[in-house]
C-alpha positions as CSV (number, residue, x, y, z in Angstrom):
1,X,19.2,-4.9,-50.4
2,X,20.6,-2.3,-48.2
3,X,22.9,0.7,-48.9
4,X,26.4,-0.7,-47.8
5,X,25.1,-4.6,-49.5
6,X,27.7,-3.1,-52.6
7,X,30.8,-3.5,-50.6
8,X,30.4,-7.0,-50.0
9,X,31.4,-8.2,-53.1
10,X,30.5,-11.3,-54.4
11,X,28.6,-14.0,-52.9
12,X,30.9,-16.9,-53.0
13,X,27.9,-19.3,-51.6
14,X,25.5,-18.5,-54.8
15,X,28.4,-18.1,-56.9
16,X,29.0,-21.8,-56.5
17,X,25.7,-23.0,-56.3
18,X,25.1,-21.5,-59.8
19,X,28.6,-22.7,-61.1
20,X,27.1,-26.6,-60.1
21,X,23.8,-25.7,-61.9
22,X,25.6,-24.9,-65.1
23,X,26.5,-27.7,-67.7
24,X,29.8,-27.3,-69.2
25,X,31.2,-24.6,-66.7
26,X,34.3,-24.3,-65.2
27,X,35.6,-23.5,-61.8
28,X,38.9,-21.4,-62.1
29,X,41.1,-20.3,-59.6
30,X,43.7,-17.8,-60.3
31,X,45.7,-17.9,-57.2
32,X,49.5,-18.4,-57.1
33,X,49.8,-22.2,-57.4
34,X,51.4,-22.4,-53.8
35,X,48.0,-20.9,-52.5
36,X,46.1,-23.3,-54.6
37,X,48.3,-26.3,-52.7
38,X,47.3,-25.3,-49.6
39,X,44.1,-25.8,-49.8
40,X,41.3,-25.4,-52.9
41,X,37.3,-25.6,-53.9
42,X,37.1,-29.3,-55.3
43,X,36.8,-29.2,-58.8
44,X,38.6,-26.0,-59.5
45,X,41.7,-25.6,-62.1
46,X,44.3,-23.8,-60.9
47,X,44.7,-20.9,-63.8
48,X,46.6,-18.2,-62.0
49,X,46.1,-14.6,-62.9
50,X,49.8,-14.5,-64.5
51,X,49.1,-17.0,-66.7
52,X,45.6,-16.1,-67.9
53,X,46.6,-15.8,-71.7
54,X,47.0,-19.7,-71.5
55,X,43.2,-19.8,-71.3
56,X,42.3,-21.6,-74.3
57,X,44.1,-24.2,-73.1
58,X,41.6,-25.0,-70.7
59,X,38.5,-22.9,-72.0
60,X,39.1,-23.2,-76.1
61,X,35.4,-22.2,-76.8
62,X,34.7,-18.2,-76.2
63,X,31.1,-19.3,-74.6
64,X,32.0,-21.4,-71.6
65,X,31.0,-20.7,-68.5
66,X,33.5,-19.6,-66.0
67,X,33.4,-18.7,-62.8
68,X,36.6,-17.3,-60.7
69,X,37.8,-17.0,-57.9
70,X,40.7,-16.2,-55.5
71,X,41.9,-15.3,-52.0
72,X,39.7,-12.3,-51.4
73,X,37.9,-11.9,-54.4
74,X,40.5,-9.0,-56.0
75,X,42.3,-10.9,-58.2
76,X,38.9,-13.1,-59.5
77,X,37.5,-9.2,-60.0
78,X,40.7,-9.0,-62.4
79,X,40.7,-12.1,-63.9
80,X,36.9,-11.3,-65.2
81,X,37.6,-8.1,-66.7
82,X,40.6,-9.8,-69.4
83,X,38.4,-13.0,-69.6
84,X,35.8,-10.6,-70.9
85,X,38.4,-8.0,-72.9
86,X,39.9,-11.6,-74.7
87,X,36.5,-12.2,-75.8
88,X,34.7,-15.2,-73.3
89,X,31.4,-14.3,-72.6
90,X,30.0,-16.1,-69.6
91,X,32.1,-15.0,-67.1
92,X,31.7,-14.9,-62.9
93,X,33.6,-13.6,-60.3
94,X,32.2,-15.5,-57.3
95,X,34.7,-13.6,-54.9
96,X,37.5,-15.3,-52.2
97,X,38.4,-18.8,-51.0
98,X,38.5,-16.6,-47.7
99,X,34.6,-16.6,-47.6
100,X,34.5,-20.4,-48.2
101,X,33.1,-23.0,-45.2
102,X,33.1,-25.9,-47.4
103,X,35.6,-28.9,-47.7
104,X,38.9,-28.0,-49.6
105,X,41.2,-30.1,-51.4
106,X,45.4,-29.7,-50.8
């Protein structure tokens, strides 16, 4: 790990590969739902950042695992911190869409 290896943020590559590892997790992206149109992760539910309260209507149970992410990976970095204030304790910001090769959805 080198010096700088901080400012790189997540790694949305492992971030996913553990998400598909993990029974019972979910994939959440809190983008606008426009951004989520254009183009998302296949799988992910579209939960965006100003509308995170409505969580238990997709997570109910504290425990599941989640792992977010956005555009650039600022918003996911948000979205992890109130997941984890309202109580949920599996929580993972895998970073931006932006750093995504894989197939999308629209």
């Amino acid at each position: 790990m080198g010096f700088l290896d901080f400012l790189r943020g997540p790694n949305m590559d492992s971030g996913l590969t553990q998400y598909r590892q993990t029974p019972g997790a979910l994939l959440l992206d809190v983008r606008t739902p426009e951004e989520y149109a254009e183009g998302h992760i296949p799988g992910a539910q579209n939960l965006p950042l100003q509308t995170l309260q409505d969580i238990a209507a997709v997570a109910p149970a504290k425990d599941t695992p989640l792992f977010v992410y956005c555009h650039s990976g600022a918003r996911s970095g948000q979205a992890t911190g109130l997941l984890q204030r309202m109580g949920y304790t599996h929580v993972t910001n895998i970073g931006g869409i932006m750093h995504y090769h894989g197939k999308v959805e629209r």
